[in-house]
N, C-alpha and C positions, 0 to 999 in steps of 0.2 A: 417686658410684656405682662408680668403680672401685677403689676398697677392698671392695666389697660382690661383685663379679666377682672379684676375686682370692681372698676365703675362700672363696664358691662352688666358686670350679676347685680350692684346695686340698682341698676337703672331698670333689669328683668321684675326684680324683686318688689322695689319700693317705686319705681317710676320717678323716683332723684338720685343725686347723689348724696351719701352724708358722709362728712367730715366731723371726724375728732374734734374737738377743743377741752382746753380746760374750763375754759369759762374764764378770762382772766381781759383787762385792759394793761398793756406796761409801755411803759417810757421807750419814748428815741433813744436810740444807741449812745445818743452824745450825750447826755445825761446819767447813762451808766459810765461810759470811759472818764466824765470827768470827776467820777467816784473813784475812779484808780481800781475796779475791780471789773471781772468779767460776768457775765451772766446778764439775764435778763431780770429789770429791777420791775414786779406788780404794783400797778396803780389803783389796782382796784380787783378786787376776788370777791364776790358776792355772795353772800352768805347760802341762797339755795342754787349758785353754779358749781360747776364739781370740784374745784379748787378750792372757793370758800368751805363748802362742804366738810372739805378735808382736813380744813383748819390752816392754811394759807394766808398772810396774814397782810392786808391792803395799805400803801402808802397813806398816811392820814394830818390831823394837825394838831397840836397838844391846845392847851386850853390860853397860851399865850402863841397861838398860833405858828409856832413853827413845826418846818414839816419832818414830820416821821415816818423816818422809809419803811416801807413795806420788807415783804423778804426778797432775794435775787435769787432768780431760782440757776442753779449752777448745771445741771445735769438732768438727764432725763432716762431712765434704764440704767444709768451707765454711761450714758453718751453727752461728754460736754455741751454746754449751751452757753457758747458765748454773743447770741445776739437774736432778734426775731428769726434771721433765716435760718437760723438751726432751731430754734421750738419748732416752724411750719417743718421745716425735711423730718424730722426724728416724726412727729403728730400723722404726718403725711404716711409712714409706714405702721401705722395704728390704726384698731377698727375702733368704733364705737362701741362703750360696754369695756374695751379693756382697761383692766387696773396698771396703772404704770406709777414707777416709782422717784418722784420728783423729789433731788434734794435744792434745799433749797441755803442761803447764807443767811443769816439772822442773828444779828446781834453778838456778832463774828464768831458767831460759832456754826456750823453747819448742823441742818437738820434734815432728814427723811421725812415723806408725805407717800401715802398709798392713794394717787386721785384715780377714780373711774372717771373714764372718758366721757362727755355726752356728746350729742351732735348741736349743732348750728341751730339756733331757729333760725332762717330765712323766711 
């Protein structure tokens, strides 16, 4: 029920609902497994969404165009993230405005990110 009380008040409040995001585009699942590693890999972090923000760093192409992976973000709070349905559930128990603490893989070494939340534009 109280996911059911919090749309309510958002809907009294703001007359929508808003959801969390980092602000981020990432790859089908099958493209991360066939990295051999878990997480969700960024496709794209944009520099004024809250991920880019934070210094989050987007899949790109080197100048001989091959592709360079973004980071894979492994965890969120604390709480593993091995695929989209775990970003959406963990984001899902977040408001908007909260600072959460994404680590992410890069360059095989694991790094921390402090991103504030934004909402959706819809």
């Amino acid at each position: 029920m109280p996911k059911v009380k919090g749309i309510v008040e958002q809907l009294i409040n703001y007359g929508k609902v808003t959801r969390p995001v980092l602000g981020i585009t990432f790859a089908p699942e099958q493209s991360v497994e066939q990295l051999g590693v878990s997480g969700v890999l960024v496709l794209d972090a944009p520099p004024t969404g809250p991920a880019g923000k934070a210094g989050l760093k987007s899949t790109t192409r080197d100048s001989y165009g091959r592709l360079v992976l973004g980071d894979i973000i492994t965890s969120i709070n604390g709480e593993k993230v091995k695929n989209g349905s775990d970003l959406y559930r963990i984001l899902d128990h977040c408001k908007v405005g909260d600072e959460v603490t994404v680590e992410v893989l890069r360059d095989n070494k694991t790094e921390d990110f402090k991103v504030i939340l934004e909402s959706r534009d819809d």
